[in-house]
C-alpha beads as a LAMMPS data file, in Angstrom:
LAMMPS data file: protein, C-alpha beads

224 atoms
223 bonds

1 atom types
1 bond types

-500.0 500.0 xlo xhi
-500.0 500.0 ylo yhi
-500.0 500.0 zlo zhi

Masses

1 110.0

Atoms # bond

1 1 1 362.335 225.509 -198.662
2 1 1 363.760 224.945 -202.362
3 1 1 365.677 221.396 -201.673
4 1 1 366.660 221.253 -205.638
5 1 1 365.673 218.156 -205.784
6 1 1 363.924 217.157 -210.015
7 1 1 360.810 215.573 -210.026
8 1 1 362.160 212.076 -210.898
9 1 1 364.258 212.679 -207.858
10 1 1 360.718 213.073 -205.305
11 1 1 359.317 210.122 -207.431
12 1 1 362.553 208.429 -206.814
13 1 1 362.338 208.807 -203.534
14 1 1 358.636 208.126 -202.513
15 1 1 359.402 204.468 -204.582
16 1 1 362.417 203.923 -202.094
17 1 1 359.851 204.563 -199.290
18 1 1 356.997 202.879 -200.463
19 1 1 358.919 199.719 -201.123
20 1 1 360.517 199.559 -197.775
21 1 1 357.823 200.717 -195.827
22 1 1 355.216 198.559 -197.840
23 1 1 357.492 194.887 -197.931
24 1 1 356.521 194.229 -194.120
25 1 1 352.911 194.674 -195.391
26 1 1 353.188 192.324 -198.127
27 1 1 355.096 189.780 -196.216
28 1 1 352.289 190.114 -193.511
29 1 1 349.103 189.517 -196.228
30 1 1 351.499 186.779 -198.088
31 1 1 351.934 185.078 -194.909
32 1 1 348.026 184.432 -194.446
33 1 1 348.331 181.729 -197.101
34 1 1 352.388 180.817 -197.201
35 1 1 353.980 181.702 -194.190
36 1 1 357.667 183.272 -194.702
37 1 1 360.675 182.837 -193.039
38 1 1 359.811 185.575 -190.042
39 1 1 356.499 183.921 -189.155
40 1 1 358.136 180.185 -189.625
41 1 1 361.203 180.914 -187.170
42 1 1 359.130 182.506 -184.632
43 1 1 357.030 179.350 -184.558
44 1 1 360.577 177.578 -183.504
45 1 1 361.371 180.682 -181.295
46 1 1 358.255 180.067 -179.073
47 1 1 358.690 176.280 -179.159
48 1 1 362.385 176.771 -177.925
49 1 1 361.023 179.229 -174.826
50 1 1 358.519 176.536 -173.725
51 1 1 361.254 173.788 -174.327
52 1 1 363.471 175.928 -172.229
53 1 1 361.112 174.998 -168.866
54 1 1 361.480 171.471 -169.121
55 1 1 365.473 171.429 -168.977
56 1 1 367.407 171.894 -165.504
57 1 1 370.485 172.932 -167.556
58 1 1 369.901 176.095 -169.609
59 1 1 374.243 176.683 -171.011
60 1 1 373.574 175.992 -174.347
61 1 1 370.594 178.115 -174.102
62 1 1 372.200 180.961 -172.655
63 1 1 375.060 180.193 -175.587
64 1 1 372.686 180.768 -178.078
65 1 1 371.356 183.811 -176.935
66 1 1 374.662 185.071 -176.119
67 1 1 375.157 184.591 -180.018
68 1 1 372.171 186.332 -181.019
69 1 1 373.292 188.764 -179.266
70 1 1 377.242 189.369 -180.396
71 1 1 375.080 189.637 -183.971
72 1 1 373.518 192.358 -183.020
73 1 1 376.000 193.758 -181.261
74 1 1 378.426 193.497 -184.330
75 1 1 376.081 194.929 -186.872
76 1 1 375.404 198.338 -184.476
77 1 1 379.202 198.564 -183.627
78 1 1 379.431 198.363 -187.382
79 1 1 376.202 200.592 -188.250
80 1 1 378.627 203.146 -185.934
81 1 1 381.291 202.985 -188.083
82 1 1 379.308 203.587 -191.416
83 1 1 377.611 206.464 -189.807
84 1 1 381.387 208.186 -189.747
85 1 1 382.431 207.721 -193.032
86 1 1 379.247 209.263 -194.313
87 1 1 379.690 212.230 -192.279
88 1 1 383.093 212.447 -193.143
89 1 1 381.651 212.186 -196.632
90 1 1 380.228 215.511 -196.238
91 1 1 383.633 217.265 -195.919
92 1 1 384.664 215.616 -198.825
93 1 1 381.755 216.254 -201.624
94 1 1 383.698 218.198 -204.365
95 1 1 386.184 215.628 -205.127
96 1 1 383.585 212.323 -204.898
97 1 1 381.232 214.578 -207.238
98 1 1 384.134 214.690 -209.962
99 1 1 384.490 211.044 -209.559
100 1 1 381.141 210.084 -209.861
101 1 1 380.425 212.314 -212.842
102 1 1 382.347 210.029 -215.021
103 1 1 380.718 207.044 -214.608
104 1 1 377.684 206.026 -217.179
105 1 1 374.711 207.337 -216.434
106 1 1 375.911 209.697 -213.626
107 1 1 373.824 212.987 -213.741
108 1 1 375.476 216.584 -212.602
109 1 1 374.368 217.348 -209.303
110 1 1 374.724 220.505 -206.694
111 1 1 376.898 220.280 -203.834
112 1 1 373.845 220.607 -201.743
113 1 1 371.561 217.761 -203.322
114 1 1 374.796 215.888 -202.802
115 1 1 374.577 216.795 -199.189
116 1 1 370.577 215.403 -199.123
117 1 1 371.895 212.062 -200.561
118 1 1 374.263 211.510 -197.900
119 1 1 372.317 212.569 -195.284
120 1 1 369.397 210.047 -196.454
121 1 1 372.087 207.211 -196.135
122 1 1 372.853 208.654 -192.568
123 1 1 368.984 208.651 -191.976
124 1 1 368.697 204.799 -192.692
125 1 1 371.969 203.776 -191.010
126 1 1 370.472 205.820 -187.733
127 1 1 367.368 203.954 -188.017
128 1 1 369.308 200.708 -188.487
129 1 1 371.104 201.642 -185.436
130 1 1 368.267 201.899 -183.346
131 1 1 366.780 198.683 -184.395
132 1 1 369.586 196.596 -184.005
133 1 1 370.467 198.060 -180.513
134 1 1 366.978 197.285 -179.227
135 1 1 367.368 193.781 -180.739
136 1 1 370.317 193.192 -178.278
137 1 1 367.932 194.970 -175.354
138 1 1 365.638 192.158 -175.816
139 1 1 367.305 189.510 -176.315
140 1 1 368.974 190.427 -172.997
141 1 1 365.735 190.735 -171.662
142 1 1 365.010 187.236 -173.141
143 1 1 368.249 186.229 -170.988
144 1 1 367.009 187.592 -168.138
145 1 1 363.497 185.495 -168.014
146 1 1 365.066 182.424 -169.112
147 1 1 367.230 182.951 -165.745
148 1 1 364.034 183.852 -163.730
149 1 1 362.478 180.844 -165.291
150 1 1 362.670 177.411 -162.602
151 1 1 362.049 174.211 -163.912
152 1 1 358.832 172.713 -165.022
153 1 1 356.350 172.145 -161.547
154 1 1 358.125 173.736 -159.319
155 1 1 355.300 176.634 -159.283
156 1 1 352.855 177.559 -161.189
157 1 1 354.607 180.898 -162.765
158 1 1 356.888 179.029 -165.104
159 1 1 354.876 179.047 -168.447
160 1 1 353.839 182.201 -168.251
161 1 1 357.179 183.446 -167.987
162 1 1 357.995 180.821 -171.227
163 1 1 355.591 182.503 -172.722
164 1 1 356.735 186.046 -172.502
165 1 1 359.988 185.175 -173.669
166 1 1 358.942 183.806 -176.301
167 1 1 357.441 186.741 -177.148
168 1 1 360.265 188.812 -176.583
169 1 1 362.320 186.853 -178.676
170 1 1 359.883 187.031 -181.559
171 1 1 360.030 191.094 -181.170
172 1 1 364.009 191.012 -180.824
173 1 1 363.898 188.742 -184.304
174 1 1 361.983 191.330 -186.058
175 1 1 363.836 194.207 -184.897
176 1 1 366.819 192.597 -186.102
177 1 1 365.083 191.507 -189.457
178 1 1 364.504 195.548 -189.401
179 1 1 367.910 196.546 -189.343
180 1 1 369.033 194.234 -192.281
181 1 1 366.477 195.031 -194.406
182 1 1 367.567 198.939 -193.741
183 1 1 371.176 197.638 -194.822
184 1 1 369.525 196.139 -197.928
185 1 1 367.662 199.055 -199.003
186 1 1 370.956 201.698 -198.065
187 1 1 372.320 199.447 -200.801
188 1 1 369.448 200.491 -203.230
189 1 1 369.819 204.343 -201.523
190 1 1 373.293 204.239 -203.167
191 1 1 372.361 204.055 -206.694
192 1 1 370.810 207.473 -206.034
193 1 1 374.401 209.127 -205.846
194 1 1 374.508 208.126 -209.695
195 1 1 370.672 208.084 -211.506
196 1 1 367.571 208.446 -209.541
197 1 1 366.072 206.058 -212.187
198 1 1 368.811 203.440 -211.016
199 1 1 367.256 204.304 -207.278
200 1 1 363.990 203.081 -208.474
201 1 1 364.929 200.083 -210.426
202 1 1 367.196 199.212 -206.868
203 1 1 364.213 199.679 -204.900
204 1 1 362.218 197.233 -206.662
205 1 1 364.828 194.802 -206.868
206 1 1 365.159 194.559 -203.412
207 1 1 361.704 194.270 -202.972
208 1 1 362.245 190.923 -205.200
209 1 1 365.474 189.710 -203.271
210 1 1 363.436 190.074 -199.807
211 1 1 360.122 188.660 -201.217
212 1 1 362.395 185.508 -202.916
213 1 1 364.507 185.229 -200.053
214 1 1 361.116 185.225 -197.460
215 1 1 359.011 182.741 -199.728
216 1 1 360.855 181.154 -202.554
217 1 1 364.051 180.146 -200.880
218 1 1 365.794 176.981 -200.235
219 1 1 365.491 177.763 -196.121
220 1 1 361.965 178.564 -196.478
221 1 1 361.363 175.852 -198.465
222 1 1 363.667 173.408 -195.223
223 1 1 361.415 175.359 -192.458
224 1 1 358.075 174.823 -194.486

Bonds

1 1 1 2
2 1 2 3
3 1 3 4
4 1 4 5
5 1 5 6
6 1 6 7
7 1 7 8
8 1 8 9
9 1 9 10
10 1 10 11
11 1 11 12
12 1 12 13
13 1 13 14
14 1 14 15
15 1 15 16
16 1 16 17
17 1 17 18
18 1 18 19
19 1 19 20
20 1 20 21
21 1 21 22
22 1 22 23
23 1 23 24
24 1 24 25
25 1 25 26
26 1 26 27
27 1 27 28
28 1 28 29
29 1 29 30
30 1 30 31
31 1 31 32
32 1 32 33
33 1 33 34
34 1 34 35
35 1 35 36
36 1 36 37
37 1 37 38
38 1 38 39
39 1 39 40
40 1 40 41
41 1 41 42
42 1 42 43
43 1 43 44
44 1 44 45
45 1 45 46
46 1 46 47
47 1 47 48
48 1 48 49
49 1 49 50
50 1 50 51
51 1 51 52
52 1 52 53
53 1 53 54
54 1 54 55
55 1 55 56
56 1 56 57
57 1 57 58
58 1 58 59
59 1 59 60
60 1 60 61
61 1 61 62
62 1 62 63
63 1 63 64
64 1 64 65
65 1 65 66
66 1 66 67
67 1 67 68
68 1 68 69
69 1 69 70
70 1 70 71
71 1 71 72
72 1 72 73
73 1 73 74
74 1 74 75
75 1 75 76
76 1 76 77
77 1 77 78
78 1 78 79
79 1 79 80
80 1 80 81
81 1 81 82
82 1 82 83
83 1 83 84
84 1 84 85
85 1 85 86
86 1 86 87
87 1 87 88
88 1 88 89
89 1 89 90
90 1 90 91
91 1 91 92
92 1 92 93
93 1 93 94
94 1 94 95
95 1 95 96
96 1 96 97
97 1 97 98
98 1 98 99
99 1 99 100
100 1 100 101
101 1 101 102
102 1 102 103
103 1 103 104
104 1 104 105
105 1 105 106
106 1 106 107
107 1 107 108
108 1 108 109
109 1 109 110
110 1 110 111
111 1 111 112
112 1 112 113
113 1 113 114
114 1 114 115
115 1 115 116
116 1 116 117
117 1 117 118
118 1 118 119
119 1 119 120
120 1 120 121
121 1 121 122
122 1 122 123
123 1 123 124
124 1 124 125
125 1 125 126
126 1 126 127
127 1 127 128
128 1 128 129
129 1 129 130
130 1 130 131
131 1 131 132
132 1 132 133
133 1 133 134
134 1 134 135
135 1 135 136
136 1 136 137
137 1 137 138
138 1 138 139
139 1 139 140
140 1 140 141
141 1 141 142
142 1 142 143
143 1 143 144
144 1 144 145
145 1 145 146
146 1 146 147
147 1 147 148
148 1 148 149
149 1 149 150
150 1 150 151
151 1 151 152
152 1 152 153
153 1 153 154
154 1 154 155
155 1 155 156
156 1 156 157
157 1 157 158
158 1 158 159
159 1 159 160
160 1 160 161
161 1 161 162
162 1 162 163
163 1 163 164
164 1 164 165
165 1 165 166
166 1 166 167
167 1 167 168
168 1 168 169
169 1 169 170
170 1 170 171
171 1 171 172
172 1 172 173
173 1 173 174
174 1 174 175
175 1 175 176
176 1 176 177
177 1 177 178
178 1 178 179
179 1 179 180
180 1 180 181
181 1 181 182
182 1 182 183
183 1 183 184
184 1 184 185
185 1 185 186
186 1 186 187
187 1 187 188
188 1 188 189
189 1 189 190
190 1 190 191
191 1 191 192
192 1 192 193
193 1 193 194
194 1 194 195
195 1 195 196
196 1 196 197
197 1 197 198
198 1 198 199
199 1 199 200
200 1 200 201
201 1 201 202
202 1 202 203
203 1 203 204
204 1 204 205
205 1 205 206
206 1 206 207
207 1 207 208
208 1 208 209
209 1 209 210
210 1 210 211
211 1 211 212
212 1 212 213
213 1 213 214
214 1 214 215
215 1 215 216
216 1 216 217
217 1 217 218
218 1 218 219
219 1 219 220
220 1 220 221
221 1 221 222
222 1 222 223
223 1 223 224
């Protein structure tokens, strides 16, 4: 199947993929010798579960979860939203073609690899759907132990069950931490529409913004 698509194009796109795909990677080997923000919060993630067993009222617990969750909730109801204008984009391609051919650097494209664009940015915005949906599912499930959870001595089941949410919690955490960096690379996804060589350059500045933001920033820096 003949997708039209130039060679800088595939090369464009294998960069996109390789950066976002290889970033967890890096972050993972990175963290072996200066832990990042993921690893550092789910240190104080697990400390909060087994904190949660000592205390006989859990509201502000069940506050902050309830939190978590609305910001999970609000990125898929908006994920949702996205996901209609780009289909509506495809209705729409002759007249956001003309537009884009007149800015600097835009290169003449077919209605159809138009059509591939868009449907990549539908692709990542259905993937960040997913993620952030199952990042509410667990932190409900999260919810749900902390409830099942009695206070500290009363059998011998407690810490276990601190345990597991605290687990959970990391996993809901990381999904969400998936679904933003899927926002961050759609952003790099864009410059696609206009210059596959802008695509690249995008995909490794991402790559720096996540890698600065994980290691080199002032919150890192507070939590470290």
């Amino acid at each position: 199947m003949n997708l039209h698509l130039s060679l800088l194009d595939w090369i464009a796109l294998s960069v996109l993929g390789g950066c976002w795909w290889g970033f967890p990677w890096y972050a993972s080997w990175r963290g072996r010798w200066r832990p990042g923000l993921l690893e550092l919060m789910n240190a104080h993630r697990r400390e909060w579960m087994r904190q949660v067993v000592s205390r006989e009222m859990r509201m502000v617990d069940t506050s902050i979860l309830a939190s978590l969750g609305n910001s999970a909730t609000f990125f898929s109801s908006t994920t949702i939203l996205i996901l209609g204008g780009l289909l509506a984009m495809l209705t729409t391609s002759e007249e956001i073609l003309a537009a884009i051919g007149k800015l600097p650097l835009a290169v003449r494209t077919t209605s159809q690899v138009w059509e591939i664009k868009v449907l990549l940015l539908v692709m990542i915005f259905t993937y960040a759907f997913f993620t952030f949906t199952w990042s509410l599912r667990q932190f409900n499930f999260v919810a749900i132990l902390v409830g099942a959870t009695g206070a500290r001595g009363s059998d011998g089941t407690q810490d276990d069950l601190a345990k597991r949410a605290g687990r959970i919690l990391e996993h809901a955490g990381e999904s969400f931490s998936k679904g933003l960096r899927a926002y961050y690379f759609s952003l790099a996804a864009l410059t696609w529409f206009v210059h596959p060589g802008l695509l690249i350059a995008a995909s490794f500045g991402v790559v720096a913004v996540l890698a600065w933001l994980e290691f080199h920033s002032d919150t890192s820096r507070s939590l470290r």
